[in-house]
N, C-alpha and C positions, 0 to 999 in steps of 0.2 A: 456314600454315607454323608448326612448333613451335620454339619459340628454346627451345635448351638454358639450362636453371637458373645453371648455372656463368657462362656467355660475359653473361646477363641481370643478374646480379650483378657481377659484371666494370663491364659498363655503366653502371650506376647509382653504381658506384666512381668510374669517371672520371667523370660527371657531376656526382655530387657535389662533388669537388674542384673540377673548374674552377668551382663554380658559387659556392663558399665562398670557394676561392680569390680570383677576381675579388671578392668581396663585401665580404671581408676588408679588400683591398688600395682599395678605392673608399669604403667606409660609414665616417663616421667615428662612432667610438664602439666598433668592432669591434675590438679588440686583443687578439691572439696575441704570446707572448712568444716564441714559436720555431715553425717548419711540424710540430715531432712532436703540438704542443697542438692546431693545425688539424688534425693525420691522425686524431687521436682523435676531434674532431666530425664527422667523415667516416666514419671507421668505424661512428659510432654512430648517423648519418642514415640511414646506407645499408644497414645492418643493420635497422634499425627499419622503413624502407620496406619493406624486401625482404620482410622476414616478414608483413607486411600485408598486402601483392600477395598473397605464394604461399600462405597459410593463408587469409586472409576473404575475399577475391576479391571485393574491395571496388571494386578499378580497371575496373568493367565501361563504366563511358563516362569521357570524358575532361576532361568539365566535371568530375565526382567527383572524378578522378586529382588536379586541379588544388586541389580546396578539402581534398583530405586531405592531399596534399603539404605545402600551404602549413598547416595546422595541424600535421599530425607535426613540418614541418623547424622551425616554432616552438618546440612543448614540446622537443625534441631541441636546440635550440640554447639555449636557456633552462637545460637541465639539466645539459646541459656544463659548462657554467662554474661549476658547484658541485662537480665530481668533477676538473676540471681546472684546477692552480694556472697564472695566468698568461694566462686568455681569458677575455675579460672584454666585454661587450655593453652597448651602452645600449639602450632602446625601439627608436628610428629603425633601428639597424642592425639587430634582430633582427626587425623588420618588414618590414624590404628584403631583408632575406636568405631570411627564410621564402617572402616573394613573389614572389621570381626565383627560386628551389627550385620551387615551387608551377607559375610559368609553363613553368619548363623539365620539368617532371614533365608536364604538359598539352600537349606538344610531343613528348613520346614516345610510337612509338606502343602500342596494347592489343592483345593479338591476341585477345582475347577478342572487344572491340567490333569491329573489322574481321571476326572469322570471322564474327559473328553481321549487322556488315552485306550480307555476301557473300550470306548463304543469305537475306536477306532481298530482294535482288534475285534470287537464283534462281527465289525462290518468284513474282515480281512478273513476270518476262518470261516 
């Protein structure tokens, strides 16, 4: 099954939020002066991801999903806080955050990997 571009971006929207969100509100050392400064690292994880998936088609298994996730939403949260006044990161939280990014990225699923394990049981029965 093909999941349209837009509704898959959409996804990775909300996902990224609740995922920062909660990250945010739990890690200590993670401080947003206001939720427009978190929509910015949202917009900019989710962007970043998304162009990765649909241009290098890099997310072909899901162990991968999980160790590029969890490096993108690193450099990505890392770089925020230099373009944005007011979000500000220590080590800990931007290692808790890129890692629960990272697990919840590895929890979605590929349709890549699923087509390709489908016709690999076709091929097997």
């Amino acid at each position: 099954m093909k999941i349209n571009k837009s509704i898959q971006f959409i996804g990775r929207l909300i996902t990224s939020s609740l995922v920062l969100g909660v990250t945010a509100f739990f890690t200590p050392g993670f401080t947003t002066s206001n939720i427009w400064i978190l929509a910015i690292a949202v917009i900019a994880l989710t962007m970043v991801d998304f162009f990765i998936d649909n241009f290098t088609k890099l997310y072909y298994h899901p162990f991968i999903k999980f160790i590029i996730g969890f490096v993108l939403a690193g450099i990505a949260l890392f770089l925020v806080q230099y373009f944005a006044i007011g979000y500000m990161l220590s080590f800990l939280s931007l290692f808790l955050g890129a890692l629960i990014y990272g697990l919840v990225d590895y929890m979605l699923p590929s349709e890549d990997y699923n087509a390709n394990m489908q016709s690999k049981r076709a091929i097997i029965s």
